[in-house]
Steps between C-alpha positions, in 0.01 A plus 500: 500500500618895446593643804424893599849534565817555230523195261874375460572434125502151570134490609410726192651225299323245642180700506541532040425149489117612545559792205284455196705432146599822270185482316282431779650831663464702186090412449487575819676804497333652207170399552489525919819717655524794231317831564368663221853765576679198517412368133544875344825554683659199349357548163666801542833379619459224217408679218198230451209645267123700648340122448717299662480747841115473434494123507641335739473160357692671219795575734555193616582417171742775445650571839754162451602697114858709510297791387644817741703242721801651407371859596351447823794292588745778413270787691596301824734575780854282510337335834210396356657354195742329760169389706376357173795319411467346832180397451562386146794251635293401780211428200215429733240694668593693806271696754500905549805461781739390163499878447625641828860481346352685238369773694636498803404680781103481360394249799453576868630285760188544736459127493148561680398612212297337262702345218233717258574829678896418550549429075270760407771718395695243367224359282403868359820530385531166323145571294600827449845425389493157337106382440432790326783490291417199374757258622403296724203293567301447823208383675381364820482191592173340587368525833592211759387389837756682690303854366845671390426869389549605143858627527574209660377245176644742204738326293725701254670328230770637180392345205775302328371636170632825590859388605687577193397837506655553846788773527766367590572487909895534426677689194707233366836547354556364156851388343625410196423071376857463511565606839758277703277270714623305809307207627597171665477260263631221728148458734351199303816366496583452839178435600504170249804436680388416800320181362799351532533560922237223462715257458612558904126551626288251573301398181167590502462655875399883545751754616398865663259711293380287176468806289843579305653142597568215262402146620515102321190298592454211282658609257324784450734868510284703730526948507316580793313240600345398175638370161775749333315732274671788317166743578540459928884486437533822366234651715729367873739836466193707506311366789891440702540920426111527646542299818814724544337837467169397672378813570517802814235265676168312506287843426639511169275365225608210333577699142698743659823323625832629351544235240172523371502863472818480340416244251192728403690782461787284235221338272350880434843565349496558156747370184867639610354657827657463861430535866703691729420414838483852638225593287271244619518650863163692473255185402742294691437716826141499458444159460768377768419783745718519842878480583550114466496444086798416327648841259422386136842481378563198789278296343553594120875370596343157649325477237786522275690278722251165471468615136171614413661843407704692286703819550715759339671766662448853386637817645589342821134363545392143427243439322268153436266309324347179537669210257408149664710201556794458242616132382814431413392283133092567460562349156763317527445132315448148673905402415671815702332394817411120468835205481351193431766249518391314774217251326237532804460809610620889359727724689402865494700789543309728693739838404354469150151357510176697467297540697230397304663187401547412875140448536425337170801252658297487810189411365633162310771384722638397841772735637812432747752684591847298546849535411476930554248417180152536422346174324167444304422141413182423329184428643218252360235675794593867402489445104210308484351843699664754363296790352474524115724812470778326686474170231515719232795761680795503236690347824340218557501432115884529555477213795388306306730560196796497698477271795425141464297429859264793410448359148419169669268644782277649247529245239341224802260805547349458126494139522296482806295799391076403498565142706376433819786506746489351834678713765657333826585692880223718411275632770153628423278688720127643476430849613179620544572826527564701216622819626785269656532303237625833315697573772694148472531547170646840523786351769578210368397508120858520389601257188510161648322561827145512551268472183138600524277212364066481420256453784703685762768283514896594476795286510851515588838324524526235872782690581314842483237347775677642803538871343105491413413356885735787640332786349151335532542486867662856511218621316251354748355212294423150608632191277309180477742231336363175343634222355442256221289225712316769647127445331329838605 
């Protein structure tokens, strides 16, 4: 329920799941929240035509159009367009206390005041200021059961329609294409690297946080927790720079923690344009108020650092843009990072391989690390599951070109393909439920684990039975185990 007193930003937050979709709030607003002023002001503001400020069914049709955008955008003050920006990043609805760091100073802190009479001030400002102007949308939520006043239920939201048209909240600085560019080329690189510490871990057996860690189970090269994919690979520097920069405390909404307001600010960069970090300081003290944020240049350089950056120096000042993860070979061929001389299995050299060719590798074989090496030998289970894409990768073609046991493993595959094949030390198990029957699936649906089969039922390797009774009984179900003379 809304309390009379000062909602944190985390309560708002929570509180938005209740706000109405974009075009739910714009009816609404058009047709319920907009004065008669209201409509002519912003047809004003938007340069919209006498019928569509006479009709109001009319302007919803036209309000979401880039007619005027640009104008009544540009007739704003730099704070608002920060607030805006804000908002934009944020890209959900927000109630009217979003806008005290807009206009601050326009709420009282009687606190026995009603919230109504406290944001009074606040709210003229933002109708006056913003609705009128025609860029934003609002309207109030629907009465509940807790009776919340008016104020308390409005809902303000930037449309994301209106986004590219936003001034920008820093003035970049733009260089020449060929300018010198430094950026660590050697993240991806190292981090592949420490696949081979494996070999002195215990195979298969969690260590510390799961997220940026490499782990062998079965087989199976794990990133994370789950089965090496390039998308959550190149995603771990990210979300390692977030959980370093969490934010100046729990107050602060979730969209404005340094990296995040950082990363916004580098993707509005255009072609050739860069970010110095002291520029940023007015959107970045708005939406990271108090003394305990990070300066901007302290985490452009950590970004840098885990390699999601690149900079130049100019004048003295550095300057950055976002670049991504850099491989070493993103194109190199199958026979720079593959030696098959030894007839069962592959060795792969790990300072040239792709990234993308690590996970097609994944997908078809079984992976150990021994000898300091990394070492793919094929595998019937994973090949006869593999998705379509990875059959037909040019890599896998070269497998099978190049390396006898793959040939063989998918020649046996053909001959076997459309007869009925027996399978032995496999357990099968009915679940009734089917919301946990997608959760099993989700945890243990890995190639050669746990395969979903008709009538509820799923089925699994013997030796996966003690990992599926574990999390069962950590998840609070109950097990019921039968066996072949049972009759019931």
């Amino acid at each position: 329920m809304f309390g009379k007193q000062e909602q944190t930003e985390e309560a708002e937050r929570a509180n938005c799941a209740l706000v109405m979709t974009k075009q739910e709030m714009l009816n609404t607003m058009c047709l319920v929240e907009l004065s008669q002023a209201d409509v002519k002001a912003i047809g004003r503001c938007r340069g919209f035509e006498a019928e569509v400020v006479a009709s109001r069914a009319l302007l919803q049709h036209v309000f979401l159009s880039e007619q005027g955008v640009r104008e009544a955008l540009a007739s704003l003050t730099e704070m608002e367009i920060l607030g805006l920006h804000l908002l934009n990043h944020r890209a959900e609805a927000v109630g009217v206390e979003f806008f005290k760091r807009v206009y601050p100073g326009s709420v009282t802190h009687d606190l026995y005041l009603s919230h109504t009479a406290r944001y009074k001030g606040l709210l003229q400002l933002v109708k006056t200021n913003l609705v009128r102007r025609g860029v934003l949308v609002f309207c109030a939520l629907p009465q509940r059961l807790d009776k919340t006043s008016a104020s308390e239920r409005l809902r303000f939201c930037f449309p994301d329609e209106f986004s590219p048209f936003l001034p920008t909240p820093f003035q970049p600085r733009r260089l020449a294409a060929a300018v010198s560019r430094q950026y660590r080329k050697t993240v991806v690189p190292e981090k592949l690297a420490e696949i081979l510490e494996l070999e002195r871990a215990p195979v298969g057996k969690p260590s510390g946080r799961e997220e940026a860690r490499w782990r062998l189970a079965n087989g199976e090269l794990l990133f994370g927790g789950k089965p090496f994919a390039v998308e959550r690979f190149k995603a771990w520097p990210a979300t390692q720079l977030a959980e370093s920069y969490p934010g100046a405390g729990k107050e602060q909404a979730e969209g404005f923690r340094p990296v995040s307001l950082l990363l916004y600010a580098l993707f509005r960069l255009g072609e050739n344009e860069w970010l110095a970090p002291g520029d940023l300081l007015p959107i970045w003290k708005l939406g990271l108020p108090g003394g305990k944020a990070p300066e901007p240049r302290t985490v452009c350089e950590a970004g840098f650092d885990c390699g999601l950056l690149e900079k130049v120096e100019e004048d003295g000042t550095s300057l950055y843009r976002w670049r991504g993860l850099v491989e070493t070979a993103p194109d190199a061929p199958p026979d720079d990072f593959l030696e098959v001389q030894n007839p069962d299995e592959i060795r792969i050299d790990l300072a040239r391989v792709p990234l993308e060719g690590l996970e097609r590798l994944n997908e078809v074989a079984r992976l150990r690390v021994a000898e300091g090496s990394l070492w793919a030998a094929p595998s019937l289970l994973k090949i006869s599951h593999a998705p379509a894409a990875t059959l037909q990768a040019p890599i896998f073609r070269w497998l099978q070109e190049n390396h006898a046991a793959f040939r063989a493993v998918v020649d046996k595959i053909e001959q076997k393909r459309g007869h009925l094949i027996v399978h032995e030390n496999l357990a099968v198990a009915k679940v009734n439920d089917p919301a946990l029957r997608v959760m099993l699936e989700k945890e243990f649906g890995t190639p050669g684990q746990l395969v979903a089969l008709s009538s509820g039922y799923i089925a699994f390797p013997s030796g996966l039975l003690p990992q599926v009774q574990s999390w069962m009984k950590k998840s609070g179900h109950v097990i019921k185990t039968v066996s072949a003379h049972d009759t019931d």
